[in-house]
N, C-alpha and C positions, 0 to 999 in steps of 0.2 A: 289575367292574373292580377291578383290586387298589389297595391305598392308594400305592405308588410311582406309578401313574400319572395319579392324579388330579392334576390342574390347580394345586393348592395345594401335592401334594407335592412338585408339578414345581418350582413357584416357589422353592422353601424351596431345591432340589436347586441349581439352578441361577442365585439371583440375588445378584447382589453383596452384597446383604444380610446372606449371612451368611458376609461375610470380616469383618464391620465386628466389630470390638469393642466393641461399645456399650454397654452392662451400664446399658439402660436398656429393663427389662422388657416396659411396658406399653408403648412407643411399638416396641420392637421385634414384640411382638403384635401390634399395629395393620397396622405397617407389611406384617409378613408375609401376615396377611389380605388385604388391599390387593394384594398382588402377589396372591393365589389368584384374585381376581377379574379383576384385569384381565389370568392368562392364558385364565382363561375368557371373554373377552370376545374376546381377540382368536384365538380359536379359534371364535366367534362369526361373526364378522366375514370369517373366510376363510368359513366353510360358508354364507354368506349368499349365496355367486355361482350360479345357476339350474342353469349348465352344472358338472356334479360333475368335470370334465375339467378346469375353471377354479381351482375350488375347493382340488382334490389341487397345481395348481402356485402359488397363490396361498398357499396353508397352509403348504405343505412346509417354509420357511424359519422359520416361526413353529412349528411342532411341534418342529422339529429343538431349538431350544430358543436360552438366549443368555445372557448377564449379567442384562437386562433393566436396564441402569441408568438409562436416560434414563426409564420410568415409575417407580421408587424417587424420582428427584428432584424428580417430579412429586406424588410423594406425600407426601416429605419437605417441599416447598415447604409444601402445603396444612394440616400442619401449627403456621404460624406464623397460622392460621384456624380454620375448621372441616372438619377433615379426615374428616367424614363428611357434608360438604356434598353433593347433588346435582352428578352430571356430573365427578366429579373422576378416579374409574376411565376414565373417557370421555375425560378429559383428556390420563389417564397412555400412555392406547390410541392416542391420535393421534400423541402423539410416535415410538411405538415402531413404530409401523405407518410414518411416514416413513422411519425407520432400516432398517427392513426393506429398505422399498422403496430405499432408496440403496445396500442390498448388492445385491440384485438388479443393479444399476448399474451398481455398481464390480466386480462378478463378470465384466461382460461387456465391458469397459472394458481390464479385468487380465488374461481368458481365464484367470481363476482356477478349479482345477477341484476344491477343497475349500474349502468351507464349514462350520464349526460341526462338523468331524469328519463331514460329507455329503458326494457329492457334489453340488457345486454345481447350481445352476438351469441356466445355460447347458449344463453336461456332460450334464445330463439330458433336454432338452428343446431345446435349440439356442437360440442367441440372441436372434432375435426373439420368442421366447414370453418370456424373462425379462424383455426389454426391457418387452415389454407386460403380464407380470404387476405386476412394479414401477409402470407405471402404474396399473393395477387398485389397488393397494393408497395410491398418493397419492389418487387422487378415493374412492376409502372413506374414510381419514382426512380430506379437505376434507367429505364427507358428515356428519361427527361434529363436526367444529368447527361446523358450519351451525346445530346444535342445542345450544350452549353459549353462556356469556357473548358481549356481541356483540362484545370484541374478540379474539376467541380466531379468525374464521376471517383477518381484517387479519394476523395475526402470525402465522397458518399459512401463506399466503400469503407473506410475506415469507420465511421460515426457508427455504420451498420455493427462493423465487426463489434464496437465498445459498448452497443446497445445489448447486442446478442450474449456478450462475455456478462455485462452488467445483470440480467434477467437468469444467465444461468450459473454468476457464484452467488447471488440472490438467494436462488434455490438448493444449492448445494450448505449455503451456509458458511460461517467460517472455519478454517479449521481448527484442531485443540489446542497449536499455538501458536494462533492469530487473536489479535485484540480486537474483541467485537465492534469499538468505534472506528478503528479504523478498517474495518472491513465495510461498515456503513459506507464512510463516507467514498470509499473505493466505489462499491455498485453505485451511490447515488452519481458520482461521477460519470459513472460508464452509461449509466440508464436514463437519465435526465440533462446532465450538464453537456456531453456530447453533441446532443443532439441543439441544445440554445447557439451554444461555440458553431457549430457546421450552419446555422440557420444565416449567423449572422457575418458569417467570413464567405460564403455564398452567395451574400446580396451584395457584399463590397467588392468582392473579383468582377460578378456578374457586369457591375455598372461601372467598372473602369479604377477601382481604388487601388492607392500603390498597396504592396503586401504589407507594409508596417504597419499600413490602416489596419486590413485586416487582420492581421495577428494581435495588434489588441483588441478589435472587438471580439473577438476571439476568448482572448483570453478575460474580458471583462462577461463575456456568455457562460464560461464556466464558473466563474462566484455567485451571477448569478443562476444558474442552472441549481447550485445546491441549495443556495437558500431557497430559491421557490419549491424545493421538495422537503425540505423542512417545512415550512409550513405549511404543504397537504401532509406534512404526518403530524402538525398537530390541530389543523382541520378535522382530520379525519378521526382526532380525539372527540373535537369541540361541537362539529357543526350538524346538523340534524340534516339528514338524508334530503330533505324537501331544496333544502338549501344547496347545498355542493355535488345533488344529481347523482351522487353517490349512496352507498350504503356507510352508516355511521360505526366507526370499528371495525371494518372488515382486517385488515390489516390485522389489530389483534383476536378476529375471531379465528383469523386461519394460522396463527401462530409466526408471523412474519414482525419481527421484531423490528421496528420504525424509532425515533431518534428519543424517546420519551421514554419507552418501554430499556433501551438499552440505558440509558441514564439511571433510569431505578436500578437496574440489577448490578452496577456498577456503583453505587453509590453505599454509604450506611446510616442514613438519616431515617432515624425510629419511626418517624410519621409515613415511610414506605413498607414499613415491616407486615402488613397484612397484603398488600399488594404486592410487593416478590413473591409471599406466599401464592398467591394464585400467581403469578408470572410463570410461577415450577413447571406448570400442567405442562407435559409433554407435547402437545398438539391441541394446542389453541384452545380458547376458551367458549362455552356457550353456554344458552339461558341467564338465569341470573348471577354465574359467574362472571359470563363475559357484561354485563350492564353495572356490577359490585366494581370490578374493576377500571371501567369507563371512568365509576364515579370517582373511585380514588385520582385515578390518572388525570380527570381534571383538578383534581388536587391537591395535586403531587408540585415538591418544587422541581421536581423533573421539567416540568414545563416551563417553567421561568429560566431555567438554564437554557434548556431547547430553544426558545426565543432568546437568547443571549445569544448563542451558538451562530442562528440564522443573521440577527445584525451585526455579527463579525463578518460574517460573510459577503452582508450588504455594504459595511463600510471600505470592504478590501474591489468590491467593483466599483462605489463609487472614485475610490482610488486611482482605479485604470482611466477612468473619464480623462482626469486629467492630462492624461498623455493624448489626447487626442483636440482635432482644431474646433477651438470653440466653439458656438451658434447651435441652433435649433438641433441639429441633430442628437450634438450631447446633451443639451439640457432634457429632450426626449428622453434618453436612455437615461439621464440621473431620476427622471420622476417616475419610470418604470420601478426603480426602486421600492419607492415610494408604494407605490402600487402593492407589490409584494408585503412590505409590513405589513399595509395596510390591512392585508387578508386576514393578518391574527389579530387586529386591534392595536398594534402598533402604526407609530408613523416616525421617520425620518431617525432612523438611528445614528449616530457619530454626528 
């Protein structure tokens, strides 16, 4: 096997990791190591299914490859311990196997037919299979928390429940009267920030942290959890398909209103007045409605807010830092930040 595809060079290739600037040698060593394993782990963990038919659509999403950042935080967390504790790769594997299984989710939710620059599970294989791979892959990950600290499957559990609630008021919508922003930021809480929060309060039980560790990293994985999905909703304005492996607008072609689109329709600034107009369409836009609309929305001050929105967000984690003991590990998690702006063109906000 050549060194590009070994499991560790994959990690290095593809994990958040190394957008960080960290210029902190030995904890960046660790860290990358750590990711080698736990993608061998969870390349493990698909080939484990009897049926090889299972395996190939259970894998597929996990091979294709990903940021991997919710096991990073996992292993950053376990850092403020002993990061070479038993079960903490195990730990990192659980998170990211939920996450898997929530694109699996949101693929067939969205009828999104690229993934990670793949096609998709559902394009490949039809709905019902993804449906039920993504299951396959949450009772794998409850099978591994089973074997860990004993409150590690209590708060799998939970993240599960807030992910599932999050994907189905999502799709229910808000009601008539409920305020659409904060109905946003409710699902993006339940569907994204859950699962950062469990990734990173996970790695610090796993490796020996007291609870007050963990409960702010904790609490500093859910500011960031929303800001980073603020900026896949204005990614997924901005970035051309080739780029974020993604379809460009899907989000407004299937009529799922993302943190831009609610800002316009809340807002009454004349230079939106043609673009709520198309926002009306009852059920998503397409053709050159939906590309008329793209172009307003990147030129909408809706966006400039939306980026204001996400480094308020950013400033309220770098915040929590502070409660925690200084050295490599927080300055890690303050350049995570970093990281995140950086995906809109921003950097270092407050």
């Amino acid at each position: 096997m050549s060194q590009v595809a070994t499991p560790v060079a994959k990690a290095r290739g593809s994990s958040v990791l190394f957008r960080i600037a960290l210029r902190e040698e030995e904890l960046e060593h660790r860290l990358a190591a750590g990711l080698g394993r736990v993608e061998e782990r969870l390349l493990e963990c698909a080939a484990r299914a009897a049926d090889p038919r299972v395996a190939e659509v259970v894998g597929y999403l996990v091979a294709a490859g990903g940021k991997r950042l919710r096991p990073l935080l996992t292993l950053v967390a376990a850092e403020f311990a002993e990061p070479g504790a038993p079960g903490v790769v195990d730990a990192a594997v659980i998170s990211e196997l939920v996450h898997v299984a929530s694109l699996y989710h949101d693929d067939v939710m969205d009828q999104a037919r690229i993934r990670h620059g793949v096609p998709s599970v559902n394009v490949r294989w039809g709905d019902c299979v993804a449906v039920r791979a993504g299951n396959w892959l949450l009772a794998t990950s409850a099978r591994l928390s089973a074997g860990l600290v004993a409150q590690t499957l209590p708060l799998h559990a939970e993240a599960s429940e807030r992910l599932v609630r999050g994907q189905m008021r999502e799709l229910l919508g808000p009601d008539a009267d409920d305020d659409p922003l904060a109905h946003y930021f409710s699902v993006v809480s339940d569907k994204s920030a859950a699962l950062m929060s469990l990734a990173l309060r996970l790695g610090a039980l796993q490796a020996g942290a007291p609870a007050s560790v963990a409960d702010v990293l904790a609490e500093y994985g859910e500011h960031l959890g929303v800001a980073f999905q603020i900026a896949d909703d204005l990614l997924d304005i901005t970035s051309p398909s080739a780029l974020s492996g993604k379809e460009q607008g899907k989000d407004l072609a299937v009529g799922v209103a993302c943190l831009p689109v609610l800002l316009v329709r809340a807002g009454d600034d004349p230079r939106d007045d043609e673009l709520r107009a198309l926002l009306g369409a009852p059920s998503g836009l397409a053709g050159a409605a939906h590309q008329r609309a793209l172009e307003l929305l990147r030129r909408s001050p809706a966006m400039a807010r939306a980026r204001s929105l996400m480094e308020e967000r950013l400033v309220q984690a770098r915040s929590v830092l502070d409660r925690l003991p200084p050295g490599p590990p927080s300055r890690a998690l303050d350049a995570l930040c970093d990281v995140v702006a950086r995906r809109t063109g921003q950097l270092r906000p407050g």
